[in-house]
Each structure stands twice: as C-alpha cells, then as structure tokens.
C-alpha positions as CSV (number, residue, x, y, z in Angstrom):
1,X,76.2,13.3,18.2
2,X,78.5,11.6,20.7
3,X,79.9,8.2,20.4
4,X,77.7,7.5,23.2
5,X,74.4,8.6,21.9
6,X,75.2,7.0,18.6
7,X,75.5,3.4,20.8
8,X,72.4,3.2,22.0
9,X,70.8,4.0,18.5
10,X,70.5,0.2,17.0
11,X,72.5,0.1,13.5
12,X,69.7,-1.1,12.4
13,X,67.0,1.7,13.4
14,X,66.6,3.4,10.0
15,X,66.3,1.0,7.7
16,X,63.7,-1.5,5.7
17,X,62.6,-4.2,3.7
18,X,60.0,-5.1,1.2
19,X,58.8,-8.0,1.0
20,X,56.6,-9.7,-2.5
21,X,55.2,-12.5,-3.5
22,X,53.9,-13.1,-7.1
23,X,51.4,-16.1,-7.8
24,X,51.9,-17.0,-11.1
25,X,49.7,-19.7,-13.3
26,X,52.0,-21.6,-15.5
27,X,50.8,-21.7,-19.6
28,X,53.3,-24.3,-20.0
29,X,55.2,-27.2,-18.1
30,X,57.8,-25.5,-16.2
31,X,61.4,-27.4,-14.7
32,X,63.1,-25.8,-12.1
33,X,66.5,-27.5,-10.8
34,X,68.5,-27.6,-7.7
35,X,68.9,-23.6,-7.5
36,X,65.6,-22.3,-9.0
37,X,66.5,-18.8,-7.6
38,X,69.1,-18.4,-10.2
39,X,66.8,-19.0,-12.8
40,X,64.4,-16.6,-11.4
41,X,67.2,-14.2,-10.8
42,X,68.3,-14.7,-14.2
43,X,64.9,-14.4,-15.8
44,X,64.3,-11.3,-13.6
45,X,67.4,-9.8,-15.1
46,X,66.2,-9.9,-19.3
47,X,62.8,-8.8,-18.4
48,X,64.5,-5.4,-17.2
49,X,66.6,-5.3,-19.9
50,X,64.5,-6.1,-22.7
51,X,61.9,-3.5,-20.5
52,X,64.3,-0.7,-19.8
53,X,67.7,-1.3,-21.7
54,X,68.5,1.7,-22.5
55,X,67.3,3.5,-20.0
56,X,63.2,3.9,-20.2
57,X,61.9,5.7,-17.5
58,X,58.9,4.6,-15.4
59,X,57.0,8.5,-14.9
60,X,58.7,10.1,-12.3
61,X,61.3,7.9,-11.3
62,X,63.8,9.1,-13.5
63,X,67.4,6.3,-13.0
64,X,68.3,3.4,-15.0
65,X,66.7,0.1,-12.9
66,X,69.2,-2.2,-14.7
67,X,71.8,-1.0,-13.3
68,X,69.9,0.2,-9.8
69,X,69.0,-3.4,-9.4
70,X,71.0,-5.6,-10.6
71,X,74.5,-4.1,-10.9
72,X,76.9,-5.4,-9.0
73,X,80.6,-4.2,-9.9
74,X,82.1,-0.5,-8.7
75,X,85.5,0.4,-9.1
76,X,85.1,3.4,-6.7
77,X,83.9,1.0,-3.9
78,X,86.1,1.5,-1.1
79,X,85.1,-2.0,0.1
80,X,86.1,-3.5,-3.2
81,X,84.3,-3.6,-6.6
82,X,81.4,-6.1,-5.6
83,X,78.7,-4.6,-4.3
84,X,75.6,-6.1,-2.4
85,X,72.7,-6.3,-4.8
86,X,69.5,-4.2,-3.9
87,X,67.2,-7.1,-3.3
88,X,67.0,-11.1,-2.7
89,X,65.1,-13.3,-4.2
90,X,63.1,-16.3,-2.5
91,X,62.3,-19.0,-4.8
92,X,60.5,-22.5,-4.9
93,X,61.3,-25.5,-3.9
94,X,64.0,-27.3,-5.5
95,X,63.6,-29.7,-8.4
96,X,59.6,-28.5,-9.0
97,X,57.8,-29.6,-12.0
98,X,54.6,-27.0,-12.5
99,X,52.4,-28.4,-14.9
100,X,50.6,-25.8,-17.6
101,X,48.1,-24.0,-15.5
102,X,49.2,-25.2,-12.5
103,X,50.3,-22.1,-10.1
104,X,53.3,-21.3,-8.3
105,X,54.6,-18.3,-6.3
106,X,58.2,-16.8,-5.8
107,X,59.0,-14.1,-3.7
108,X,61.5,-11.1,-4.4
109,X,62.4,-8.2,-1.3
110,X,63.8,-4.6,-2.1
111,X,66.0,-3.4,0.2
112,X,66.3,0.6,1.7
113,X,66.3,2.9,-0.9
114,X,65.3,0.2,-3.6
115,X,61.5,0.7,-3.1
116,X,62.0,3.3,-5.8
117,X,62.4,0.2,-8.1
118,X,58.7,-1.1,-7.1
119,X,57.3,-0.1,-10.4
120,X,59.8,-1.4,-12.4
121,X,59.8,-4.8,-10.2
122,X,55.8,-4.9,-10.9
123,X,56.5,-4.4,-14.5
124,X,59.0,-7.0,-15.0
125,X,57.4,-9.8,-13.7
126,X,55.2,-10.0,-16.8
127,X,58.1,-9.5,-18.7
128,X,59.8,-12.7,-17.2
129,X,56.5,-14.9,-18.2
130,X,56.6,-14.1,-21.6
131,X,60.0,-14.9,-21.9
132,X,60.0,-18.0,-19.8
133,X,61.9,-19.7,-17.0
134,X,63.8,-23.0,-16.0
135,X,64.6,-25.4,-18.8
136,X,63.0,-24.9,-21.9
137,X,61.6,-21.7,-21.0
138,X,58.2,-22.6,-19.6
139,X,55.9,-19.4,-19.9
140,X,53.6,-18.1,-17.2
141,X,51.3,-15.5,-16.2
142,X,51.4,-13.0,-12.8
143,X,47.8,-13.6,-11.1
144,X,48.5,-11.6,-8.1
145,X,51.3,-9.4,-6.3
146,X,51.2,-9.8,-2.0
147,X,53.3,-8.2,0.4
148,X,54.3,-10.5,3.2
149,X,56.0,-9.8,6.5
150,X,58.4,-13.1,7.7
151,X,58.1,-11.5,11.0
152,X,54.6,-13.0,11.8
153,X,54.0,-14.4,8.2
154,X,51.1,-12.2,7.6
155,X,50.2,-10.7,3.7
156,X,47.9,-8.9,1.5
157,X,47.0,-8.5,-1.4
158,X,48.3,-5.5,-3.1
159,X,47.8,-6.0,-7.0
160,X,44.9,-7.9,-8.8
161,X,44.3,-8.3,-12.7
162,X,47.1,-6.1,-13.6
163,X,45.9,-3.0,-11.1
164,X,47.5,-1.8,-7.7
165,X,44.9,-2.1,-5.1
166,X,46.6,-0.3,-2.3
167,X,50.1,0.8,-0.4
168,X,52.5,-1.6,1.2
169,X,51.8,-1.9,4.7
170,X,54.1,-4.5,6.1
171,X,57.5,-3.3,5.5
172,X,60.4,-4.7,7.9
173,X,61.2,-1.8,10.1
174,X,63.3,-2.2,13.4
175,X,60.2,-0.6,15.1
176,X,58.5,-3.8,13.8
177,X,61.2,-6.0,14.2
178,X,61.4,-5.2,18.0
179,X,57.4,-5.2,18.1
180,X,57.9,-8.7,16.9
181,X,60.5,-9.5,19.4
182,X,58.6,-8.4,22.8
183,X,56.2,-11.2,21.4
184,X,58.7,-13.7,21.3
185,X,60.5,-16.6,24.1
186,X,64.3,-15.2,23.5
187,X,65.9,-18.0,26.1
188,X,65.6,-20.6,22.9
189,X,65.5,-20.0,18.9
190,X,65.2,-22.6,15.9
191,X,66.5,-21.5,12.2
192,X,64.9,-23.6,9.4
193,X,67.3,-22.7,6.7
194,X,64.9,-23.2,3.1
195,X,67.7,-22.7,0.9
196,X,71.3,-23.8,0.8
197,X,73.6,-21.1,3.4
198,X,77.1,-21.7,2.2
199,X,79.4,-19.3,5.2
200,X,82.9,-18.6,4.7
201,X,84.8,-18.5,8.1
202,X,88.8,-18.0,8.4
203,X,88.8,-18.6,4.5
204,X,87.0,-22.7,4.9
205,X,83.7,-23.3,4.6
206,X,81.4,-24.1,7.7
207,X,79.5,-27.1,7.0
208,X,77.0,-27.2,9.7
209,X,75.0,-24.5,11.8
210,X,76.7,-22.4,13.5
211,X,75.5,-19.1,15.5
212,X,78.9,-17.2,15.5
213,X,79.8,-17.3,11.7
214,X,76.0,-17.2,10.9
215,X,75.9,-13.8,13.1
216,X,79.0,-12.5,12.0
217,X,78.1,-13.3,8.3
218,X,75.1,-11.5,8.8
219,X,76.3,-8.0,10.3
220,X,78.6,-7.5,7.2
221,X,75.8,-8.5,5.4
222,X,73.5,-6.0,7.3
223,X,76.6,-3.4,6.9
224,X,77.4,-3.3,3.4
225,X,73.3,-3.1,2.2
226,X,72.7,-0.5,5.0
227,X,76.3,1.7,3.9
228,X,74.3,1.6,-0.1
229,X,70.6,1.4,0.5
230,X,69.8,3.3,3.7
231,X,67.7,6.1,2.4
232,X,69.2,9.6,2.1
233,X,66.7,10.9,4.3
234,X,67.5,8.8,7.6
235,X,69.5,9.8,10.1
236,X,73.7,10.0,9.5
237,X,75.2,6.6,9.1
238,X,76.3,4.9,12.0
239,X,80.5,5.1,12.2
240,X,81.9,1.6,11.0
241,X,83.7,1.1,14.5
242,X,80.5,1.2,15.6
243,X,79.9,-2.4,13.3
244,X,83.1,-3.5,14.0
245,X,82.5,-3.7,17.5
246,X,79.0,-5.1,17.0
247,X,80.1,-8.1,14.8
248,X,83.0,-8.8,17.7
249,X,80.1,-8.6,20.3
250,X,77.5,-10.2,18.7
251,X,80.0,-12.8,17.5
252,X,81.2,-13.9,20.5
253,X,78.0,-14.6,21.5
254,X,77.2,-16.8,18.8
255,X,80.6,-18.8,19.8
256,X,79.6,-18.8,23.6
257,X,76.0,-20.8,22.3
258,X,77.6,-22.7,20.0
259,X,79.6,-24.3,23.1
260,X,77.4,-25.0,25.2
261,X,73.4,-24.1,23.8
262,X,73.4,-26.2,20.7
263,X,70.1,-28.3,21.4
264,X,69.5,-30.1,17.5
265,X,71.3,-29.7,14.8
266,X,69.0,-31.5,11.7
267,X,70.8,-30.3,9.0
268,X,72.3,-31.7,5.8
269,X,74.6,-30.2,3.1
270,X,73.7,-30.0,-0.3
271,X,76.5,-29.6,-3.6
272,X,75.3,-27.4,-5.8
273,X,77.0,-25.9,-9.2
274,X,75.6,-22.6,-10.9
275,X,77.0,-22.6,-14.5
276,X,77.7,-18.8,-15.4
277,X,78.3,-18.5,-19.5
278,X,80.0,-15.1,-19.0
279,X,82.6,-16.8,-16.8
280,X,82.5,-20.1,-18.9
281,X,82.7,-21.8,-15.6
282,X,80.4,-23.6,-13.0
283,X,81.0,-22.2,-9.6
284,X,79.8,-23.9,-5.7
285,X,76.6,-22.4,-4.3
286,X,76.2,-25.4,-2.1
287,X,75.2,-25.3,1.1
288,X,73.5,-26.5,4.3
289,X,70.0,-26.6,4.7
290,X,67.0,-28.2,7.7
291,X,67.1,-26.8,10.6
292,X,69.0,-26.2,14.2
293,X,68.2,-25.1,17.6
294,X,69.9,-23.2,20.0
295,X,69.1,-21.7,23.6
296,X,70.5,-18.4,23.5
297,X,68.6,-16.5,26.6
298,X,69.8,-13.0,24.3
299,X,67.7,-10.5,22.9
300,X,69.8,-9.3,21.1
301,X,70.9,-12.0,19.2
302,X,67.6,-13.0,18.5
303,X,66.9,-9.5,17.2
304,X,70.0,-10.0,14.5
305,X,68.5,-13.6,13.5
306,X,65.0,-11.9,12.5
307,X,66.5,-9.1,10.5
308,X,68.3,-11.8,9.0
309,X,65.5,-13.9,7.4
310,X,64.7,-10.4,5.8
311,X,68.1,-9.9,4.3
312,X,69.6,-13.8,3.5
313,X,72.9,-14.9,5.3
314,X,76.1,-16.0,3.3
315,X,77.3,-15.9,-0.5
316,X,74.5,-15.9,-3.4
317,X,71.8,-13.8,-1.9
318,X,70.6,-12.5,-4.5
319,X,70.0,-16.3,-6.7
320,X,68.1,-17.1,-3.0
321,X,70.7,-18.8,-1.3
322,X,71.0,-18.2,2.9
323,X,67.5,-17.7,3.0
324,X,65.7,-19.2,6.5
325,X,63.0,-18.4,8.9
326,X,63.2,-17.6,12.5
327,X,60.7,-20.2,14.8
C-alpha cells in the first residue's frame, strides 16, 4: 500500500466504540462531589478486583481484565510508560444527592479491542453496588444495561433483571460516524462540554474553548487509543507521519476558526482537586465547562469533533473529564 492509498483511508476507518449506560436504584442515600467520575472510576476499579484479582476467567475469554482495563503504566511503551486507558467513563452530574431508591444512571464506553471486556464490565457493575459509591459508600442496585449511540442519542435496552436480551447494535464506527455526518449542517457546530476539559497547549493551560488545541488534543488522543485498541483483525495501522500530518492539518484549522468563526463562547472554568492516597497528594482536574459555538464550513473538522464525544478530549478521561456533545 502506497503512501497515497494509505491517505485517502480516514485514520479513523477501522476502529469503534461502545457505548453503556447502567440505571441503577439507590438502597441508600448516595453523595457524589465535584468529580463523580472518579468515584465511579474508582468504585469500577475494586469491583474487578475483588471479582477477578487474581486472575478469574470469564468462559472463554481467557486475560486478566484488571490489568486489560484499568492498567495504565508500561515500561516498554515507546510513547512513554502511561498508557491510554481502554475506556471512559461518563458520570452524573456534579454534587448529586440520590436518595435510597431513588435511581440514577452512569455511563461507561470500551474502546477497540476492549469489547472483549464486556462481560467482565456487566459483571462488575453489581460488584460496585454492593460495595458502594461516593461518601459513605451508598449501595445500589443495576436495574438495566442500554447501549447508546451520542451520534443521534438513540439506545436500547440490552440487559434486563440480570439477563442479556440481545447484541449491541449501535457501536461508533466511522461508517456510522460519516452516516451521521451527511445528516448534519457542517458550515456551524456547538460543543456543550458536560464535564470539566482541562487542555494543555505549549505546556499552559487553555482556559476557554478553543478549536485548535481541542482538535489537536484530540488526534493524540484518537492516536494513542487507536496504536493499543484497534483490533488485530483491521487493516495495518496507519504510518504515524500519516497522524502527524493530520494533527498539523487539522490544527491549523481549528486556529483559522478560532480567528475569525468564534460565534459564543458560554463557558466557565471550574477548580477541581482529585485526592489520590497512593500519591498522598491532591492533583488539578479542573477545567472548563458550558458551551461554544463556532462556524467552521469543514467537514472534516466536524467529523474529528463527533468521534471526539465518543473518546473524551484532554487529561482525566478515564474519571470522565473532557467529555461533551456535538449539537
């Protein structure tokens, strides 16, 4: 395959994500704080443990989920030792108080090769209720499991009373992204950002919305989880001057709209501090959140910005942060 015929195959083209959501019934009052995905990431992260710690197969998917899901150091990385996690989470609103039997939902997606993990996932959750979330542990119960695309916001149900009802249906696919797209005005875009985006640009943080950094966040997002999720099967990973050139492309876009196409900006930032007892220290995770509105008049662009509410933009993706929906 020439350079050439590699171009004009999307980076994108071969690979996915899964999208959940889990209604839950609380059995007792429940507090969530300012960041309620890291208590859900958290809580997601004893359930497989106490579950599968040491490693205890689910029949015929044979790895160790812990570390499949949730690890995220590798010395061999040639990218460095962190690694992207496997899937994001997409939690309730901030500072919620669920009374006992009052019901709540929270979302989780599995990236690429992840969907292996879907068992495991579905057997966690349960796990997570009996041991409890937020302050003081609050227990709850899973009522249902839906899949749910954030490209049209359609779902299903998928698991009822404890039993699988049918396949997923709705994965994000570029097929479906691009689908989605032909449906779409792409001269204008808004970006309601749900959860705090916190973007790191020429080492200071970007305080406001901003199309290049968000786009070029977002392609070495999109990079690193395709380069350790794209499924084995798919087609022979695109070269990486092929995403270097994308991100300077694609960037430069973003700056050119930022110029001249910024049409609202209605955000706000929020300080936020995530208390890790392994580090013994409480780290940023702040960021902005509402919403912005550009006119972009580029397909493309608009096709990177809805792959991106699938995948989170900026740092603490995986406790829900950088989380927003394309309107």
């Amino acid at each position: 395959m020439t350079y050439a015929d590699t171009a004009r195959i999307h980076l994108m083209q071969h690979f996915s994500a899964m999208h959940f959501v889990f209604l839950c019934e609380a059995l007792e009052y429940i507090q969530l704080d300012a960041q309620p995905g890291t208590a859900i990431r958290g809580a997601l992260y004893h359930a497989m443990v106490n579950l599968f710690s040491p490693n205890t197969p689910v029949p015929g998917v044979p790895l160790d989920p812990v570390r499949a899901l949730l690890a995220d150091e590798d010395d061999g990385n040639p990218r460095g030792r962190d690694l992207p996690r496997a899937f994001t989470v997409e939690p309730p609103p901030s500072y919620i108080r669920i009374s006992t039997h009052q019901r709540f939902r929270f979302g989780v997606t599995l990236f690429g090769s992840a969907d292996t993990l879907i068992p495991y996932l579905f057997r966690a959750v349960p796990e997570m209720g009996k041991l409890g979330i937020g302050k003081g542990r609050g227990r709850f119960r899973l009522i249902q499991i839906y899949e749910v695309s954030p490209l049209n916001d359609t779902s299903r149900v998928i698991m009822h009373h404890q039993r699988v009802m049918d396949r997923t249906r709705l994965t994000v696919t570029h097929r479906r992204v691009i689908e989605e797209l032909d449906m779409r005005r792409t001269d204008e875009v808004t970006l309601r950002f749900l959860t705090p985006m916190r973007l790191i640009e020429n080492g200071s943080l970007v305080r406001a919305p901003k199309l290049g950094p968000i786009l070029r966040r977002l392609i070495e997002r999109a990079q690193a989880l395709v380069e350790h999720y794209q499924p084995e099967a798919a087609a022979e990973a695109r070269p990486r001057l092929l995403w270097k050139d994308e991100w300077q492309r694609i960037g430069s876009l973003g700056d050119q709209i930022d110029s001249s196409g910024l049409l609202l900006d209605a955000s706000r930032w929020v300080d936020i501090t995530s208390y890790s007892k392994a580090r013994r220290r409480a780290t940023p995770i702040g960021g902005f959140v509402g919403q912005a509105r550009w006119r972009i008049d580029s397909a493309e662009v608009l096709t990177w910005l809805l792959w991106g509410q699938s995948m989170h933009v900026g740092k603490n993706a995986a406790k829900g942060d950088g989380y927003f929906h394309v309107e």
